[in-house]
PQR file of N, CA, C, O and H, with PARSE charges and radii, in Angstrom:
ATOM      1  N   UNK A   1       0.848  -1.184   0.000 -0.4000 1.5000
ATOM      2  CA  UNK A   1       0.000   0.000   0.000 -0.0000 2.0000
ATOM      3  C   UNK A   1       0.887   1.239   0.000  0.5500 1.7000
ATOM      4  O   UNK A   1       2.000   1.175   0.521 -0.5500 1.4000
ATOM      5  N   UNK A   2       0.487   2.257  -0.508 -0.4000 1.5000
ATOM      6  CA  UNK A   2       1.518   3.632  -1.293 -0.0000 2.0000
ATOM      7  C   UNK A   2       1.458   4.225   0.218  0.5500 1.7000
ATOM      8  O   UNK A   2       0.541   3.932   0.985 -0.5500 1.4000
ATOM      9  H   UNK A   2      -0.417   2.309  -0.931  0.4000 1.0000
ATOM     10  N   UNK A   3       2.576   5.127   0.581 -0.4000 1.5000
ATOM     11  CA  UNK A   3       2.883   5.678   1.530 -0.0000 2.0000
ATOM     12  C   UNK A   3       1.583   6.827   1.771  0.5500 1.7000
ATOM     13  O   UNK A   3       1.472   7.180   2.945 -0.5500 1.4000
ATOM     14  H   UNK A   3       3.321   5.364  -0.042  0.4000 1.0000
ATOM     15  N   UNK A   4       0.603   7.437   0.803 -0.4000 1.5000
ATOM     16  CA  UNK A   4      -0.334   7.920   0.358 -0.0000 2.0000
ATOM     17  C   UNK A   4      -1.503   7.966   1.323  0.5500 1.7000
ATOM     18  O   UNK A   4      -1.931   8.938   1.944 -0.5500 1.4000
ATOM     19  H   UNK A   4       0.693   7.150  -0.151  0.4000 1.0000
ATOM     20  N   UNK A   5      -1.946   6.656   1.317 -0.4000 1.5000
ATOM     21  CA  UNK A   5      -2.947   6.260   2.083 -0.0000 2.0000
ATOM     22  C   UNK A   5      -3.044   5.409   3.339  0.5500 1.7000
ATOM     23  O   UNK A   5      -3.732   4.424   3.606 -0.5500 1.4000
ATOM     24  H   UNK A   5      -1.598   5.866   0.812  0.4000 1.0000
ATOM     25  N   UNK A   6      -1.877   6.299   4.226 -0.4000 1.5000
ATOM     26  CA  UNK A   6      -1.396   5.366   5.650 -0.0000 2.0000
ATOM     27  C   UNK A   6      -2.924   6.281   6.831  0.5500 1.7000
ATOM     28  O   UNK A   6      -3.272   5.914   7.953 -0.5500 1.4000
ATOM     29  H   UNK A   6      -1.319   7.100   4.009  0.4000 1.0000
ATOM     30  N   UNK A   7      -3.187   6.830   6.452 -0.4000 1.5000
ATOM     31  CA  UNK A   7      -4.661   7.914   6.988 -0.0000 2.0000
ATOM     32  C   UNK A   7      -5.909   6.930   6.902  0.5500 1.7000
ATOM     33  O   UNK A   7      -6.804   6.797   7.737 -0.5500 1.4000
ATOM     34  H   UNK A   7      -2.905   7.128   5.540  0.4000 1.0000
ATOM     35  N   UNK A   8      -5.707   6.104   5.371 -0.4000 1.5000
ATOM     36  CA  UNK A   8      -7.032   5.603   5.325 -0.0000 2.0000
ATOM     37  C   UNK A   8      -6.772   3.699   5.550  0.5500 1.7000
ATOM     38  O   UNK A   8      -7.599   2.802   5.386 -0.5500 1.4000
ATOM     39  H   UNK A   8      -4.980   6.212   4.693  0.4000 1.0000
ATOM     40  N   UNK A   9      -5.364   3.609   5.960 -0.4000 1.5000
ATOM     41  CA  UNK A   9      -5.034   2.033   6.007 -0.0000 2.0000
ATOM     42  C   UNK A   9      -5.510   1.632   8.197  0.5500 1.7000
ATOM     43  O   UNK A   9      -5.789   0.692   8.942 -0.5500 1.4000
ATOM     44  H   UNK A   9      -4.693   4.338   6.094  0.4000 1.0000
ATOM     45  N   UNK A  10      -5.243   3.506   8.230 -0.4000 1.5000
ATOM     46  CA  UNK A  10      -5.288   3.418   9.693 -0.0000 2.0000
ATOM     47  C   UNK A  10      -6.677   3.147  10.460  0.5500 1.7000
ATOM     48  O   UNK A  10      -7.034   2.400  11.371 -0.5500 1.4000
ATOM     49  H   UNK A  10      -5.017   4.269   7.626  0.4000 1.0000
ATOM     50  N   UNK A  11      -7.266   4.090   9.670 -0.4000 1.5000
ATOM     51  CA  UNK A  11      -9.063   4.293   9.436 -0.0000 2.0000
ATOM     52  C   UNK A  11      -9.638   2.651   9.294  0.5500 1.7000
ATOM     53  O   UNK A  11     -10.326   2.212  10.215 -0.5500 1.4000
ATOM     54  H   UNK A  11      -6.976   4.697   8.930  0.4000 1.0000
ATOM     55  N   UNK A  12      -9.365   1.895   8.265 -0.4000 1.5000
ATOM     56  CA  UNK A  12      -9.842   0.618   8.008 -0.0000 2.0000
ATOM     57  C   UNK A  12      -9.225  -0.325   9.183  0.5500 1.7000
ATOM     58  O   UNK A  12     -10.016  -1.239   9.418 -0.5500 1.4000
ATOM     59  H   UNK A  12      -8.806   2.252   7.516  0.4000 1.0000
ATOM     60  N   UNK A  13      -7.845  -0.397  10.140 -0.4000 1.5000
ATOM     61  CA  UNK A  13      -7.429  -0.759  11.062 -0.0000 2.0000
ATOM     62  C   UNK A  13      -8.445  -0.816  12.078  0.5500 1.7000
ATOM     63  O   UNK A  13      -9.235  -1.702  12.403 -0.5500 1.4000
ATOM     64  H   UNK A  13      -7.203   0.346   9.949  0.4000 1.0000
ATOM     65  N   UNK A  14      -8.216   0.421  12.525 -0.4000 1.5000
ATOM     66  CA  UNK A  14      -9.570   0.799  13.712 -0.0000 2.0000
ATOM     67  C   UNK A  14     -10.902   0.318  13.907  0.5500 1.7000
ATOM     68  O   UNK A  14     -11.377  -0.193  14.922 -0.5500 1.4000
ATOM     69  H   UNK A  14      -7.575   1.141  12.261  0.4000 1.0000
ATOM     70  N   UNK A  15     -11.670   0.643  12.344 -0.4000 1.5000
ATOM     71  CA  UNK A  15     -12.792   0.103  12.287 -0.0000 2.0000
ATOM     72  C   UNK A  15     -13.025  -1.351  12.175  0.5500 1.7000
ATOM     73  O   UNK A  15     -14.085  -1.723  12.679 -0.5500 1.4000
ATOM     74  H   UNK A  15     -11.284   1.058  11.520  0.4000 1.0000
ATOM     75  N   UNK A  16     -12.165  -2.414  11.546 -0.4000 1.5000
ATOM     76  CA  UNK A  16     -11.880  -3.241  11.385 -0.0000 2.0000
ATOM     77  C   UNK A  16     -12.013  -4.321  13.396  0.5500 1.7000
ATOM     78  O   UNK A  16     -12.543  -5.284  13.950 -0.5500 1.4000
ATOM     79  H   UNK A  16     -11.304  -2.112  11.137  0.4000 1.0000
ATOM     80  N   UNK A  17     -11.340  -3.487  13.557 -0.4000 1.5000
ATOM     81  CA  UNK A  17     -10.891  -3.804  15.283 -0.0000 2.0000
ATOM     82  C   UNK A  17     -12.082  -3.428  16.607  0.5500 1.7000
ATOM     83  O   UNK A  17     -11.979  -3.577  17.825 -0.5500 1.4000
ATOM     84  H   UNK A  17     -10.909  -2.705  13.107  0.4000 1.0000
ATOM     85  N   UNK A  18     -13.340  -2.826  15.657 -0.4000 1.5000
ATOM     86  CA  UNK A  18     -14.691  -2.366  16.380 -0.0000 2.0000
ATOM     87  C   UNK A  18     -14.207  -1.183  16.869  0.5500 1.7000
ATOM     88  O   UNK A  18     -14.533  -0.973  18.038 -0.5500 1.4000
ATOM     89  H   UNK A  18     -13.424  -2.705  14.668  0.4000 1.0000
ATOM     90  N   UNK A  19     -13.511  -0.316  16.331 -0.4000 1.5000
ATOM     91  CA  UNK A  19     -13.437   1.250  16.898 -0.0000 2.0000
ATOM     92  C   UNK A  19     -14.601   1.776  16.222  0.5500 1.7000
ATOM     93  O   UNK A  19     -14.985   1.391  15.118 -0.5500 1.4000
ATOM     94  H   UNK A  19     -13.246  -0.487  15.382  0.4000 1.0000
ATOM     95  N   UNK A  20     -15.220   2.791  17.020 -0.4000 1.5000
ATOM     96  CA  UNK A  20     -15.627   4.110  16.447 -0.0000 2.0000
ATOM     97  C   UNK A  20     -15.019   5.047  16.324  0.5500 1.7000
ATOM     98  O   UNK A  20     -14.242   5.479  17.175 -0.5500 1.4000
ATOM     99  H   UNK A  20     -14.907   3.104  17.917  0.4000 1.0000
ATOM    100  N   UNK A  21     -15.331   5.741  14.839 -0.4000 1.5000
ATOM    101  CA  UNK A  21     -14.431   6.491  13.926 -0.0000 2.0000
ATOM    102  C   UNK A  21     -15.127   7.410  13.442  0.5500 1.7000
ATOM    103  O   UNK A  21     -16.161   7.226  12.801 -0.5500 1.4000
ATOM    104  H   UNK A  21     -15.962   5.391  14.147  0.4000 1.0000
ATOM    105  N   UNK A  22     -14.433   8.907  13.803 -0.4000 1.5000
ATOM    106  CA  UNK A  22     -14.715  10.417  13.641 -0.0000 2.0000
ATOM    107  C   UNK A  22     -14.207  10.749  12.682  0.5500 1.7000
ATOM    108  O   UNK A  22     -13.438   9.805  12.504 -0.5500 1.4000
ATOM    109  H   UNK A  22     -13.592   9.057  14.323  0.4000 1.0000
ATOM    110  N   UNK A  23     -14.004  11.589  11.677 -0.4000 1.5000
ATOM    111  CA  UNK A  23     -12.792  12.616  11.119 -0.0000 2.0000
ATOM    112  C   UNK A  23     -13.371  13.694  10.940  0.5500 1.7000
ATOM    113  O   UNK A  23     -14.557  13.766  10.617 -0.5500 1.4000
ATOM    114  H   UNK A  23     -14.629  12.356  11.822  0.4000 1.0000
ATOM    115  N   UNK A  24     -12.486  14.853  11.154 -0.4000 1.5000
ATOM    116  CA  UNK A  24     -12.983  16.433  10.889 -0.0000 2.0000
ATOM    117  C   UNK A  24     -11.541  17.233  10.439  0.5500 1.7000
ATOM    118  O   UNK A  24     -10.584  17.458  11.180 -0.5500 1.4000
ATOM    119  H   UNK A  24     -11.523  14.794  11.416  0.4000 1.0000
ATOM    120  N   UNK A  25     -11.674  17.575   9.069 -0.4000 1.5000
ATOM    121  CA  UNK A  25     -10.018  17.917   8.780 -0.0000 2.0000
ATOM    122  C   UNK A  25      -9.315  17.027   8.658  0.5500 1.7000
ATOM    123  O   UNK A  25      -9.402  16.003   7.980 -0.5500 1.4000
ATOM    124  H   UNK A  25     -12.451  17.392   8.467  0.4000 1.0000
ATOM    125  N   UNK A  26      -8.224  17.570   9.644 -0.4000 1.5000
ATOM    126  CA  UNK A  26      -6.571  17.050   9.731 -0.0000 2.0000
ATOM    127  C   UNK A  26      -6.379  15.696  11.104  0.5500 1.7000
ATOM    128  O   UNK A  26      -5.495  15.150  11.764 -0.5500 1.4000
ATOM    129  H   UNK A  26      -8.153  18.402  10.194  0.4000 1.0000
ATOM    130  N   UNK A  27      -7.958  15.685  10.909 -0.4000 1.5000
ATOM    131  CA  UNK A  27      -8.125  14.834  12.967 -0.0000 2.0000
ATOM    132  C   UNK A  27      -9.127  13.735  12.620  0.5500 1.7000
ATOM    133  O   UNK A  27     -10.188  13.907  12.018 -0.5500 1.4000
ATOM    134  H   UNK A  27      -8.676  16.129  10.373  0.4000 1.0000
ATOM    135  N   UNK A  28      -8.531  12.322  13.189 -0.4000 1.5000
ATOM    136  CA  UNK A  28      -9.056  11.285  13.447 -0.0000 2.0000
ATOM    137  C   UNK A  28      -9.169  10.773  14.876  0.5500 1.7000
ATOM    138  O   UNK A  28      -8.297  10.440  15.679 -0.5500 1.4000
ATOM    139  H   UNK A  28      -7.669  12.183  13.677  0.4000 1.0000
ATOM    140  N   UNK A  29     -10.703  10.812  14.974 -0.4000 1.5000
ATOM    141  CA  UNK A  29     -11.094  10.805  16.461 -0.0000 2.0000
ATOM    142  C   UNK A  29     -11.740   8.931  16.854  0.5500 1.7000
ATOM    143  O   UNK A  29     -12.905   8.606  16.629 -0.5500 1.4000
ATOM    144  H   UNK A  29     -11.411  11.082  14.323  0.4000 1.0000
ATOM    145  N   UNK A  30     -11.104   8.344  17.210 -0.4000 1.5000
ATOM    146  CA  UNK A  30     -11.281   6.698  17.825 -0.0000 2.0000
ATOM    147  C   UNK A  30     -11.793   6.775  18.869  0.5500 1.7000
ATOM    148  O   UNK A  30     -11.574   7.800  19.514 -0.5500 1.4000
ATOM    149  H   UNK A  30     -10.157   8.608  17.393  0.4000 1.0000
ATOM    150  N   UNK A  31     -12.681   5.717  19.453 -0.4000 1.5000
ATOM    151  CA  UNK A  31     -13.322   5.721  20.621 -0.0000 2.0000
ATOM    152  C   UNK A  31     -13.957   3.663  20.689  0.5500 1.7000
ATOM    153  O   UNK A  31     -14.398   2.878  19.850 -0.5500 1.4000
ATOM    154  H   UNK A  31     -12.859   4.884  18.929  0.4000 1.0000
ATOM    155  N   UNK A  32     -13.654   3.598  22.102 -0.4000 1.5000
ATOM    156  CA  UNK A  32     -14.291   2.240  22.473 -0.0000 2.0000
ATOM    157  C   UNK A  32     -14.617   2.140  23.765  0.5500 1.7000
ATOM    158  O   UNK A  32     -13.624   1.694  24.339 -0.5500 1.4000
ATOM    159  H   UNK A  32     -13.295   4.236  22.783  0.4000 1.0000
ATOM    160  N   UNK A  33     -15.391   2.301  24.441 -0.4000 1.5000
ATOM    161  CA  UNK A  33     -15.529   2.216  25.483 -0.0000 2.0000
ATOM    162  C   UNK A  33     -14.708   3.129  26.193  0.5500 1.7000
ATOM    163  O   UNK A  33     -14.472   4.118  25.499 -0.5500 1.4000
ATOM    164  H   UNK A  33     -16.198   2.663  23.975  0.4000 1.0000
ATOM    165  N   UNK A  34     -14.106   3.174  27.481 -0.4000 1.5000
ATOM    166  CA  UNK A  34     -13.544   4.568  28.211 -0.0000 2.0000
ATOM    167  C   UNK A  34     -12.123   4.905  27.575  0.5500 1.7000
ATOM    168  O   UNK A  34     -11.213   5.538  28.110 -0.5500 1.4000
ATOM    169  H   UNK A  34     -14.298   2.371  28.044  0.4000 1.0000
ATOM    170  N   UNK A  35     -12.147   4.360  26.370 -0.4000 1.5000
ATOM    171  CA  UNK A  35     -10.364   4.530  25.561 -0.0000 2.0000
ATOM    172  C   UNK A  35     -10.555   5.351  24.264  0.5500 1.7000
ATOM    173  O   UNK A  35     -11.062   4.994  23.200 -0.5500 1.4000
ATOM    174  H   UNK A  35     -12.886   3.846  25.935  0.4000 1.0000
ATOM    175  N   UNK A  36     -10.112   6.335  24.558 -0.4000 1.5000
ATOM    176  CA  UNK A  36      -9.764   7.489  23.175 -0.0000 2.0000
ATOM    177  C   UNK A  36      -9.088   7.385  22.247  0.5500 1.7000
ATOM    178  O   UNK A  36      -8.409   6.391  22.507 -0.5500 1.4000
ATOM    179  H   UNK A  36      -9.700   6.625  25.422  0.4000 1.0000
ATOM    180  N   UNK A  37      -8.746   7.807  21.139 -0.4000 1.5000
ATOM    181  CA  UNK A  37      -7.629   7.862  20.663 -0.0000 2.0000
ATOM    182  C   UNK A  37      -7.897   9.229  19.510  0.5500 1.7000
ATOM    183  O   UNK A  37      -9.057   9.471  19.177 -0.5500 1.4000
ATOM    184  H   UNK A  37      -9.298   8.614  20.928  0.4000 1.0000
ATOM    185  N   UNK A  38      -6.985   9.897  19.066 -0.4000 1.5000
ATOM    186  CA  UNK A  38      -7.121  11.229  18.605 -0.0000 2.0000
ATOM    187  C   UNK A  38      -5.705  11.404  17.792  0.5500 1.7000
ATOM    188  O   UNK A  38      -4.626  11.332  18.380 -0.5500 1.4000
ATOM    189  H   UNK A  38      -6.042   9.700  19.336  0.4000 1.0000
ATOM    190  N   UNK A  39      -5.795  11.596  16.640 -0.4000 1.5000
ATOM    191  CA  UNK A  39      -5.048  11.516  15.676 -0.0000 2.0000
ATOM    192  C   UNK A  39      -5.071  12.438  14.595  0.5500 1.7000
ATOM    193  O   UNK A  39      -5.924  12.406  13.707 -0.5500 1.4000
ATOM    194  H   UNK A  39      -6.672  11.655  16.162  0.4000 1.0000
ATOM    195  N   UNK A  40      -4.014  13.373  14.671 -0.4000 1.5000
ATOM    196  CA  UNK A  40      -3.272  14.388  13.813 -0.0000 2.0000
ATOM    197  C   UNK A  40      -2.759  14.707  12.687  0.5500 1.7000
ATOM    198  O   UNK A  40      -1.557  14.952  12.789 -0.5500 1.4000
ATOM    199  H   UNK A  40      -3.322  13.399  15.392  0.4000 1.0000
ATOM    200  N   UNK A  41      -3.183  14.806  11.632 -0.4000 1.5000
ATOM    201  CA  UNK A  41      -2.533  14.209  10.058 -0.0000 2.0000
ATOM    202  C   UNK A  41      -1.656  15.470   9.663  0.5500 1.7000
ATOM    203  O   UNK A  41      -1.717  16.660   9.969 -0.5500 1.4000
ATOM    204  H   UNK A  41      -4.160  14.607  11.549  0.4000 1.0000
ATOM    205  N   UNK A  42      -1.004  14.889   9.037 -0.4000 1.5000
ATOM    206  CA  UNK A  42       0.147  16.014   7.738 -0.0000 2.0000
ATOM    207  C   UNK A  42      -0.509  15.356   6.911  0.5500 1.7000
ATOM    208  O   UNK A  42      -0.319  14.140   6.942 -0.5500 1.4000
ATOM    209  H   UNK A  42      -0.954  13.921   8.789  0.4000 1.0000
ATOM    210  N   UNK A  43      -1.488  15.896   5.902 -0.4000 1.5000
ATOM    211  CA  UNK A  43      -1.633  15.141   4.846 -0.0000 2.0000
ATOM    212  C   UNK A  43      -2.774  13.388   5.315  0.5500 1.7000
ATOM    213  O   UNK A  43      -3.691  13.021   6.048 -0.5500 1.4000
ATOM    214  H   UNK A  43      -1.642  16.883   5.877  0.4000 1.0000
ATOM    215  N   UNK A  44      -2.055  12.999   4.508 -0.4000 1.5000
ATOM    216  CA  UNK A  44      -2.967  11.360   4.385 -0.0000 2.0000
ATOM    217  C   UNK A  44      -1.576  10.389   4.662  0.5500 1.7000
ATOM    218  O   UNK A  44      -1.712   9.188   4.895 -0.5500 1.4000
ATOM    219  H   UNK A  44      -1.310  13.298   3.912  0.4000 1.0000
ATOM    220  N   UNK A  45      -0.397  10.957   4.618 -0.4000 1.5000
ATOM    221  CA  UNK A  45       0.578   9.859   4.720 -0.0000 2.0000
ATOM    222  C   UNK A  45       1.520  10.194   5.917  0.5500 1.7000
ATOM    223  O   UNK A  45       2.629   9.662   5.883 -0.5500 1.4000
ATOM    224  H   UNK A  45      -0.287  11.933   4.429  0.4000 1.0000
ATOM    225  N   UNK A  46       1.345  10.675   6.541 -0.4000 1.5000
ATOM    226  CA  UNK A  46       2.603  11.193   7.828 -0.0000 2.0000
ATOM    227  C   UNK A  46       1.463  11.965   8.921  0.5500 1.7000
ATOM    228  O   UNK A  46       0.747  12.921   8.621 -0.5500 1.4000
ATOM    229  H   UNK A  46       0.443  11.107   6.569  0.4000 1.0000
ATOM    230  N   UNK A  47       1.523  11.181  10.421 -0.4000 1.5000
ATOM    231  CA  UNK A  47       0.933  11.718  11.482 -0.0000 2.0000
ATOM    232  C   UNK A  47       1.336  13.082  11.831  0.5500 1.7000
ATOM    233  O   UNK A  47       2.116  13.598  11.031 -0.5500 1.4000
ATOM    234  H   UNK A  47       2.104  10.404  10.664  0.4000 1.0000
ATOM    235  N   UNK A  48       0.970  13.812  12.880 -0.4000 1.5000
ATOM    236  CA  UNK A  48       1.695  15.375  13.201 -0.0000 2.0000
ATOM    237  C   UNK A  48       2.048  14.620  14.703  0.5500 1.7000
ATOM    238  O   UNK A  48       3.153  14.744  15.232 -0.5500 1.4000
ATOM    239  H   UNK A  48       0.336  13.393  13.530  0.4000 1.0000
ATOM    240  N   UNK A  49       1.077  13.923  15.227 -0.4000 1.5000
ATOM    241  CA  UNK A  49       0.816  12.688  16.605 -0.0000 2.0000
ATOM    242  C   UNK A  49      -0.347  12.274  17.309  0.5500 1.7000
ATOM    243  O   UNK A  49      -1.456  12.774  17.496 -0.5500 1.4000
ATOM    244  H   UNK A  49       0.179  13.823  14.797  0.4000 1.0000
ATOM    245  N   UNK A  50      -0.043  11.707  17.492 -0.4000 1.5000
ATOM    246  CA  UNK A  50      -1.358  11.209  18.220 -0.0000 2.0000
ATOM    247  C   UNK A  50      -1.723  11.043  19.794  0.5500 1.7000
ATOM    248  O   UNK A  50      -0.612  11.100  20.321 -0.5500 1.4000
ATOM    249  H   UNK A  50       0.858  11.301  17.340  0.4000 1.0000
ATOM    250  N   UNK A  51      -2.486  10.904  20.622 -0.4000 1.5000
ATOM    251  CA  UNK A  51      -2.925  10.798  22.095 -0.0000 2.0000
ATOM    252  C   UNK A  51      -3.630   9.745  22.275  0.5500 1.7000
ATOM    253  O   UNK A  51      -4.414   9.200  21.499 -0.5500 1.4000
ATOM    254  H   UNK A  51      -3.388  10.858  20.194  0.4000 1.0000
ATOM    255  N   UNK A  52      -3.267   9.414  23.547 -0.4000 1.5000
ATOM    256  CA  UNK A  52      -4.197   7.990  23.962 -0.0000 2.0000
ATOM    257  C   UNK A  52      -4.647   8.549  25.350  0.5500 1.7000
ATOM    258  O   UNK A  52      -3.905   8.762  26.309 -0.5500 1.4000
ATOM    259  H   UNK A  52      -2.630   9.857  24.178  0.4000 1.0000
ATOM    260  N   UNK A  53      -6.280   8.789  25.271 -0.4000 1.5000
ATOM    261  CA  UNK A  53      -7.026   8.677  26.344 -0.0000 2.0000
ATOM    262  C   UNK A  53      -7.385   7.325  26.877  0.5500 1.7000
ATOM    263  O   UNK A  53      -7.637   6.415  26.088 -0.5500 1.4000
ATOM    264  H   UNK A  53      -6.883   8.616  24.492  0.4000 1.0000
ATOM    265  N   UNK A  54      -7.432   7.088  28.557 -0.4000 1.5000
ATOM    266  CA  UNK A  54      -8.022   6.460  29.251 -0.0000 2.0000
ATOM    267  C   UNK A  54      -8.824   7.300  30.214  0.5500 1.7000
ATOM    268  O   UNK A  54      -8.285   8.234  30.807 -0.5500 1.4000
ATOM    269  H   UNK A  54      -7.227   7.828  29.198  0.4000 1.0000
ATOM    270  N   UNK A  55     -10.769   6.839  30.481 -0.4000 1.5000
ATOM    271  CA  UNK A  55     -11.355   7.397  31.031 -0.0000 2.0000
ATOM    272  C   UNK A  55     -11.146   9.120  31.156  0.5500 1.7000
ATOM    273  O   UNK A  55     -11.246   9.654  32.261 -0.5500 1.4000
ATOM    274  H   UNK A  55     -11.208   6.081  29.999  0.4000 1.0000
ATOM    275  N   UNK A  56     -10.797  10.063  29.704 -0.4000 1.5000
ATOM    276  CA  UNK A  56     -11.022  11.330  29.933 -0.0000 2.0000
ATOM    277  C   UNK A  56      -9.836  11.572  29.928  0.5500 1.7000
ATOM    278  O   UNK A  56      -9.554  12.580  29.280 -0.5500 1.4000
ATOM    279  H   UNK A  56     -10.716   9.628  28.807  0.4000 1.0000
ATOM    280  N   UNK A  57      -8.547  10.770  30.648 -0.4000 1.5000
ATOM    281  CA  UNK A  57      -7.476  11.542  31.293 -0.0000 2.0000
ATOM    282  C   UNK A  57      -6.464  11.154  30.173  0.5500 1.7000
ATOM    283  O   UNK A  57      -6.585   9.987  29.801 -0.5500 1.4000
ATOM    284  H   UNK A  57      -8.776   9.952  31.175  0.4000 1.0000
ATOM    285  N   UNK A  58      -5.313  12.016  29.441 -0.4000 1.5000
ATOM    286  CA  UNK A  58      -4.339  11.731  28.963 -0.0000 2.0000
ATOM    287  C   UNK A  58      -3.540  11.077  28.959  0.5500 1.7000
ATOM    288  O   UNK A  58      -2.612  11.709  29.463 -0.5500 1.4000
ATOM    289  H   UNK A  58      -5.215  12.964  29.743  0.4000 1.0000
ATOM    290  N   UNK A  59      -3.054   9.658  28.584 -0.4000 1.5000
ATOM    291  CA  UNK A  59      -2.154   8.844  29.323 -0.0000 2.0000
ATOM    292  C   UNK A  59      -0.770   8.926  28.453  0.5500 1.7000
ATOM    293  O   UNK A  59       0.312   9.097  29.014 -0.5500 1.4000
ATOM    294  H   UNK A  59      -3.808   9.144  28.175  0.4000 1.0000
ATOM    295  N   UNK A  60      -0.889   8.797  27.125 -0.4000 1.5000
ATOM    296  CA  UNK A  60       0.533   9.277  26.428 -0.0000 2.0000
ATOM    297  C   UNK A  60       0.337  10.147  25.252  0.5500 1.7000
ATOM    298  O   UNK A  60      -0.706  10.656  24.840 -0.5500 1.4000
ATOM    299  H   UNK A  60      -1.768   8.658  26.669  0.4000 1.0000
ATOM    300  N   UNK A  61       1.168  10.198  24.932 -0.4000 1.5000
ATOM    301  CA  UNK A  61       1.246  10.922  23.748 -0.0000 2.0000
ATOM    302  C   UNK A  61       2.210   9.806  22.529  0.5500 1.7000
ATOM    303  O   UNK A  61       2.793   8.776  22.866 -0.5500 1.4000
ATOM    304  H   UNK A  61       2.015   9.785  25.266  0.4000 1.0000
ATOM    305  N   UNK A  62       2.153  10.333  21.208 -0.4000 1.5000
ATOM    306  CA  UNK A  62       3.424   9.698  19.932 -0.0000 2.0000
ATOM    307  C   UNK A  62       3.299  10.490  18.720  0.5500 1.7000
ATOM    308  O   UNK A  62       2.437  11.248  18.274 -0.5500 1.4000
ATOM    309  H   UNK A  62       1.679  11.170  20.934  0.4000 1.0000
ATOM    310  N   UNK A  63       4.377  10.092  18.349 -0.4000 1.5000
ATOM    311  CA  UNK A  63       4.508  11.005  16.952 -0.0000 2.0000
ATOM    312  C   UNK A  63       4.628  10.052  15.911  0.5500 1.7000
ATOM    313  O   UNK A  63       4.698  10.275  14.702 -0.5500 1.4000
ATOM    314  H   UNK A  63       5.077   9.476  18.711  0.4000 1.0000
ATOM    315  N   UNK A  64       4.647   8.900  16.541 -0.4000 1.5000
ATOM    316  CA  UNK A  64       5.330   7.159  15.774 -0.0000 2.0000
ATOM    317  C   UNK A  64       4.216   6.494  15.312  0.5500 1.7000
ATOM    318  O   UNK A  64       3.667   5.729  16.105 -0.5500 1.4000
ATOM    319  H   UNK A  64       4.591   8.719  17.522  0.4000 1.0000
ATOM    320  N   UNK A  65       3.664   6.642  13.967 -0.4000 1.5000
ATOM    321  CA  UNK A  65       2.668   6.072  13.463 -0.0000 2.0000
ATOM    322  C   UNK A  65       2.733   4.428  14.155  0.5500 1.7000
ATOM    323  O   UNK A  65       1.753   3.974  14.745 -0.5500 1.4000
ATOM    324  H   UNK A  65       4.111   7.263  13.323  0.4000 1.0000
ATOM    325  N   UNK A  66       3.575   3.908  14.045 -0.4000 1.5000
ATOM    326  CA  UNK A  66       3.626   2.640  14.388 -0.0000 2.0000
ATOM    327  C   UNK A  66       2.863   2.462  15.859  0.5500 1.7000
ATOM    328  O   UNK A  66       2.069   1.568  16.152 -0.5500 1.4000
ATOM    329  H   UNK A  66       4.372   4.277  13.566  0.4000 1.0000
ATOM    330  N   UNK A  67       3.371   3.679  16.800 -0.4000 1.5000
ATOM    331  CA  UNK A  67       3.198   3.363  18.383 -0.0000 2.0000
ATOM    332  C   UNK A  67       1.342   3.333  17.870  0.5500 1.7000
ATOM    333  O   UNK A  67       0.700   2.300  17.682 -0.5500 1.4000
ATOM    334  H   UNK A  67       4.016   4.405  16.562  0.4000 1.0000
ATOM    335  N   UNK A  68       0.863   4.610  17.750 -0.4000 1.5000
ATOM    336  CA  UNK A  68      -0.383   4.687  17.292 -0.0000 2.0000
ATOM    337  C   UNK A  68      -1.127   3.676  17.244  0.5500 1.7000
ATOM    338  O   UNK A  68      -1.876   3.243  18.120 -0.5500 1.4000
ATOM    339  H   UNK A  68       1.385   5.449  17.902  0.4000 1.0000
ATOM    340  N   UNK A  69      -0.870   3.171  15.904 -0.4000 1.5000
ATOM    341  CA  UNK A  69      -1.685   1.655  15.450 -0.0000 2.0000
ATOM    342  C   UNK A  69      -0.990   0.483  16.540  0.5500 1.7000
ATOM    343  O   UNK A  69      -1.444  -0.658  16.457 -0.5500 1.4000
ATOM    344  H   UNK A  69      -0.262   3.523  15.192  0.4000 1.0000
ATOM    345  N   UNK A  70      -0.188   0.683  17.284 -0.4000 1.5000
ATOM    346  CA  UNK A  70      -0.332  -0.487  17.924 -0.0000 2.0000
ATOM    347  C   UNK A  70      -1.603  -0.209  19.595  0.5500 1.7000
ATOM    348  O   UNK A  70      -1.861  -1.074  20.432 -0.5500 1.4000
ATOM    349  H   UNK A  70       0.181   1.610  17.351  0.4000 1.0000
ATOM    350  N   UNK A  71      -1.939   0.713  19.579 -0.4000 1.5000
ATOM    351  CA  UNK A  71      -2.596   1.204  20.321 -0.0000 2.0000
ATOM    352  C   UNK A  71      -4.102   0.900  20.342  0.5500 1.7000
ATOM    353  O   UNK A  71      -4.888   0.575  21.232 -0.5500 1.4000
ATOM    354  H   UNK A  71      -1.730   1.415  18.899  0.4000 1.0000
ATOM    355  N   UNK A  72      -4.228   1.177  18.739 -0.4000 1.5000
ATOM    356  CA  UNK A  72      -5.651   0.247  18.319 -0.0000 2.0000
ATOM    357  C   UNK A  72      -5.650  -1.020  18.299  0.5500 1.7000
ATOM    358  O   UNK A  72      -6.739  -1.584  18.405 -0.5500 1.4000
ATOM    359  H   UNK A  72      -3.590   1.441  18.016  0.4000 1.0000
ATOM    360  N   UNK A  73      -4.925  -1.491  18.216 -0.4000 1.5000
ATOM    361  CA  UNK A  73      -4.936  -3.249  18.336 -0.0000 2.0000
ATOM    362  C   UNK A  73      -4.884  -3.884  19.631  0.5500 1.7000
ATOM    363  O   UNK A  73      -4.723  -5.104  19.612 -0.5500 1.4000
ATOM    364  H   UNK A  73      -4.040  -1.033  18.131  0.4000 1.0000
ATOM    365  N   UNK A  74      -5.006  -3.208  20.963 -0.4000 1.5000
ATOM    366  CA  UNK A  74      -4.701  -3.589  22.173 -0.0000 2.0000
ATOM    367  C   UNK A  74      -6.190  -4.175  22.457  0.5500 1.7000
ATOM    368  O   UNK A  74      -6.454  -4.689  23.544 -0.5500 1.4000
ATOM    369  H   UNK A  74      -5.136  -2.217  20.979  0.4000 1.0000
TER
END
């Protein structure tokens, strides 16, 4: 898959995995139960970073597409 569409490989990840899935702009908003996730685009192929909520509260932050998607798969 082209470096292009790592925005929409991430999107099909998530949903794939029973996330609920937002986008507005440059922002992809995940949700499952009390776990967030909120995601920052340059474009469709390179994150700006992303956040991982638990219950409301901020627990990390990444800039590492990889950390990201391994985040949805937990």
């Amino acid at each position: 898959m082209p470096d292009t569409d790592e925005r929409q490989a991430v999107s099909a990840l998530a949903e794939g995995l029973g996330w609920n899935h937002r986008s507005a702009d440059r922002n992809d908003y995940f949700d499952k139960g009390v776990v967030r996730i909120h995601v920052v685009w340059r474009g469709d192929a390179a994150i700006s970073g992303g956040t991982l909520y638990h219950d409301d509260l901020l627990t990390t932050y990444s800039r590492d597409l990889a950390t990201v998607q391994g985040w949805l798969k937990r």
